[in-house]
C-alpha positions, 0 to 999 in steps of 0.5 A: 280839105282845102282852105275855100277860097270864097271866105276871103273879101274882094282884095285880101289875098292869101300870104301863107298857107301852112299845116302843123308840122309833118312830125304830127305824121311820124306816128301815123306812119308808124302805126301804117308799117307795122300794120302792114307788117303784122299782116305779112308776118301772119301770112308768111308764118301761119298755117294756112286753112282752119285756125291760121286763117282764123288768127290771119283775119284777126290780125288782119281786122286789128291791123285795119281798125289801128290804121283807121283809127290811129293813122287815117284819122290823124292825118285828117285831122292834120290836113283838115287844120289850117294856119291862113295868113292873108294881107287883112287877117290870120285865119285859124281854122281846124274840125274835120266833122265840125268846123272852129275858124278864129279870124284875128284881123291883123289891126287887131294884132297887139303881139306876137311871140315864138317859141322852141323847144330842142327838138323843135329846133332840130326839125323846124316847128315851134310856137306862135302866140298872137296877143290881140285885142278882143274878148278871146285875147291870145291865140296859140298855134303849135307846132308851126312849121318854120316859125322864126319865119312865120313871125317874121311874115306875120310882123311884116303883115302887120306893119303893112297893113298899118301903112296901108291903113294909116295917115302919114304926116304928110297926109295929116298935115293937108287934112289939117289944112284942108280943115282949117280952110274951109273952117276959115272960109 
């Protein structure tokens, strides 16, 4: 479930590497405690032997079945989806069975935008849309954690990479130079 590290290049590194939000957790945790609290109450108050045992097993499956399907899955799905900001691009990747993975190289990132709601607010997720150049355009990721900071990151990255990956003026100027040089040559 851990994001493999062989799917960067040589000198990319990895910047931030986040999950959704815990509060995609509150639920899970929820069904979890009152599966096992179910279960508790069926063998402190049944009877024991015949139809108690009988009603004891039932609740015992039903409560298992839930947290299967209502607590484990969920929280595979959560740690199985991946926010991946790197010094070359933003990875989104997400599928536990099946795998879905959107590379935006940050060259290609044209806008960024967040949003939060009140509650949002309060616990510290909201939205991040990045707008980039390409057939799929806008990419949204819910319920990132800390995104005030994350589009922070993000703006950063982005201007680095621009420097990094730009001519500056004077650079341009002893290209144009060199050029004219050898033109006159």
């Amino acid at each position: 479930m851990a994001f493999p590290e062989d799917v960067l290049s040589e000198d990319e590194h990895v910047v931030l590497h986040l999950h959704p939000h815990w509060k995609a957790l509150i639920r899970p945790v929820a069904v979890l405690v009152l599966a096992v609290a179910a279960v508790v109450v069926g063998v402190l108050f049944l009877p024991s032997g015949g139809g108690g045992s009988v009603a004891l097993a039932v609740i015992g499956g039903l409560a298992l079945l839930a947290v299967l399907v209502l607590a484990v899955w969920p929280y595979v799905s959560w740690r199985s989806t991946h926010y991946l900001f790197t010094s070359e691009r933003v990875v989104l990747q997400h599928g536990v069975f099946s795998r879905d993975r959107r590379d935006i190289p940050l060259s290609r990132v044209n806008d960024h935008s967040m949003s939060q709601q009140f509650a949002g607010r309060l616990l510290g997720y909201g939205t991040l849309t990045i707008e980039s150049a390409g057939e799929r355009g806008q990419s949204v990721l819910h319920d990132v954690p800390r995104v005030d900071r994350v589009q922070t990151k993000l703006y950063e990255l982005v201007e680095a990479f621009d420097d990094r990956h730009s001519l500056g003026d004077g650079e341009l100027r002893e290209i144009l130079g060199e050029r004219d040089t050898a033109a006159g040559a």
